[in-house]
C-alpha positions in Angstrom: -45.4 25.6 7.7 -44.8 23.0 5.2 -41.6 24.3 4.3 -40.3 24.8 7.3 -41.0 21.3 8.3 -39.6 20.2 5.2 -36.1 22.3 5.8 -35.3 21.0 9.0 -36.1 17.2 8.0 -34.0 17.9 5.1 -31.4 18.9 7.5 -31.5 16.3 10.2 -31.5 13.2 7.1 -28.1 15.0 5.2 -26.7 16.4 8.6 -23.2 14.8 7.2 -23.4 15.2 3.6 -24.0 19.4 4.2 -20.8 20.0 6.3 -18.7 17.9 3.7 -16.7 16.5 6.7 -15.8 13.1 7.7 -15.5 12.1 11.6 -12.2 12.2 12.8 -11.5 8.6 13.9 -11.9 8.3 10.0 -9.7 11.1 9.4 -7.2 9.3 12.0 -7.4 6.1 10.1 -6.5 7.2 6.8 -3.6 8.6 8.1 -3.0 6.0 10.1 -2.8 3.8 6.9 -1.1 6.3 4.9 1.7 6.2 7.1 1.9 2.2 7.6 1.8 2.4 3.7 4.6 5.2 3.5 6.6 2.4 6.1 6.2 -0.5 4.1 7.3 1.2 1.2 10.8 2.7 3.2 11.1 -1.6 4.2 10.6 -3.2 0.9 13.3 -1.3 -0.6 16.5 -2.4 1.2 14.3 -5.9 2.2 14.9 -6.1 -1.9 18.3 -5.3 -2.2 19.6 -7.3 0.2 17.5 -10.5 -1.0 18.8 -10.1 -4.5 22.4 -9.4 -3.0 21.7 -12.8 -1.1 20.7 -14.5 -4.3 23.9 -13.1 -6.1 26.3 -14.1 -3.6 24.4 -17.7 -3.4 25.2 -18.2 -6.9 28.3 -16.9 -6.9 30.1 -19.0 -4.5 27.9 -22.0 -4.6 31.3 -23.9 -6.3 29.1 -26.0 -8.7 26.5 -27.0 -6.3 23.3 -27.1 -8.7 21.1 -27.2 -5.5 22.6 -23.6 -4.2 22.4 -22.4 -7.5 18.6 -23.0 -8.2 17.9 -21.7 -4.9 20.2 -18.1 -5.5 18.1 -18.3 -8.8 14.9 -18.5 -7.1 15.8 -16.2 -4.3 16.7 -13.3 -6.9 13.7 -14.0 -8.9 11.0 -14.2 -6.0 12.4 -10.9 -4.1 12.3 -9.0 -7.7 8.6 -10.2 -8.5 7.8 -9.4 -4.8 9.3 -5.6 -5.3 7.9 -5.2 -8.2 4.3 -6.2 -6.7 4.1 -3.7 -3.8 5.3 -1.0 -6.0 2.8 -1.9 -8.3 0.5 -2.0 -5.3 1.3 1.4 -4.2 0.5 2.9 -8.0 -2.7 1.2 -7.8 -3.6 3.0 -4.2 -2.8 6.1 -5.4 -4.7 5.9 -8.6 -7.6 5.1 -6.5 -7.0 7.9 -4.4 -6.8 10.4 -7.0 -10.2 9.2 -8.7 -12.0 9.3 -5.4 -11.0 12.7 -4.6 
């Protein structure tokens, strides 16, 4: 009798952790998130390109103007930095990922 009491507490306290399954609205957010993330990534590339093709063409015909040159400067270095954060961003996720399962 003992045992048999003790089985089906055991069961009702660890319903979720002995089908190994999560819910689905959690199942709907990670791909919800996955797919914004995916997105973000698709932007940031061409977002990138064409601030550092901004930045060239500021400093390019800026005609000795120190002002539009600083700011071509810093318009070329902030995208770059920027870029290179998300991507590094997006290794970090997925080293995450891969250690949690």
């Amino acid at each position: 009798m003992f045992i048999f009491i003790f089985l089906i507490l055991f069961n009702l306290l660890f319903i979720s952790e002995s089908y190994a399954a999560d819910p689905k609205i959690v199942n709907k957010l990670n791909s919800a998130f996955e797919s914004i993330e995916e997105w973000l990534l698709k932007l940031a590339t061409p977002a990138a390109a064409v601030a550092v093709g901004t930045g060239i063409f500021m400093k390019k015909f800026s005609f000795g103007d120190d002002e539009r040159m600083r700011l071509g400067k810093k318009l070329i270095k902030n995208s770059l930095f920027s870029y290179g954060f998300i991507l590094a961003l997006d290794l970090i996720l997925a080293a995450i990922k891969s250690l949690m399962g």
